[in-house]
C-alpha positions, 0 to 999 in steps of 0.5 A: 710611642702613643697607646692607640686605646688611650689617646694618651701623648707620651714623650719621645726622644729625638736625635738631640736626645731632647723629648719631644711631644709626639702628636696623638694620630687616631687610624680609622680601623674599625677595631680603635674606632668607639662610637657613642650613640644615644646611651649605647657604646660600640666596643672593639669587637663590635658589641653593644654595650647598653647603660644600665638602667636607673633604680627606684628611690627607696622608700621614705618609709618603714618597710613593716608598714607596707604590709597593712593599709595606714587607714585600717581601724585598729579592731581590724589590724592583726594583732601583734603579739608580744611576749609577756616576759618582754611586757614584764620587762620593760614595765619592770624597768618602768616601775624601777626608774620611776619608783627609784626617782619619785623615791629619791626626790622625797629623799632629798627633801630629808636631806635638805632638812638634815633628817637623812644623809646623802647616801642613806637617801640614795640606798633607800631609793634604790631599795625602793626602785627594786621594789616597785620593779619587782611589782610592775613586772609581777603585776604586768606578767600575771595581768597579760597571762591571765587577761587580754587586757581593758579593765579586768587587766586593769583591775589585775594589774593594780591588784597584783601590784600593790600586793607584791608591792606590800609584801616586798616593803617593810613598814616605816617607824 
């Protein structure tokens, strides 16, 4: 039997018992008939059915920089406020990573020449990174608690710095 909502053939068998391809017939009832019609579509009950319509492209750009004009002077932006203990962070793992490798590249020149071992330079080094970590992070957390940052940060940061950095070393013999 053919379905009258798909249009679909299906076989059907005959007096020999042989399948037989029935012919699609289509009645002209108005509730099997569909018309299409410049996007809109009948259904059986006779509703229309509209296409939905197209959405806009996402932006190409991040969303944050919607908020404020591109072209807007620094001095004029808001500024964003970060807290020091995350500026104390980030500059301590900065201090960490480069301390520890400057330390360890005037290592391996002591080991090239004999004077060091290989894992007294890696243990030296890392002792070294700590310390500048410790310094970076300390110099960075009291020059952004005590300033709002140009030279007097500066001026604090170096300060702060190269005391705890004196303090946390201990004198080479």
């Amino acid at each position: 039997m053919e379905s009258m909502e798909t249009g679909r053939q299906q076989a059907v068998p005959t007096d020999t018992g042989a399948p037989a391809a029935a012919t699609a017939q289509q009645t002209a009832s108005p509730a099997a008939a569909q018309t299409f019609s410049a996007g809109a579509q009948s259904s059986p009950a006779g509703a229309q059915m509209m296409a939905p319509p197209a959405q806009a492209p996402a932006p190409l750009y991040p969303q944050h920089l919607a908020q404020q004009p591109q072209n807007m002077p620094l001095a004029m932006q808001q500024p964003q406020s970060v807290s020091p203990l995350n500026e104390a962070f980030t500059a301590g793992t900065m201090g960490m990573v480069i301390v520890g490798t400057g330390a360890m590249g005037a290592n391996l020149h002591k080991v090239n020449s004999g004077e060091m071992e290989l894992g007294e330079a890696f243990t030296d080094s890392l002792g070294k990174g700590a310390v500048g970590a410790v310094a970076a992070a300390g110099a960075t957390y009291t020059a952004a608690s005590l300033t709002t940052g140009g030279l007097l940060g500066l001026a604090v940061t170096v300060a702060a710095g190269t005391g705890i950095s004196y303090l946390l070393s201990k004198q080479d013999k």
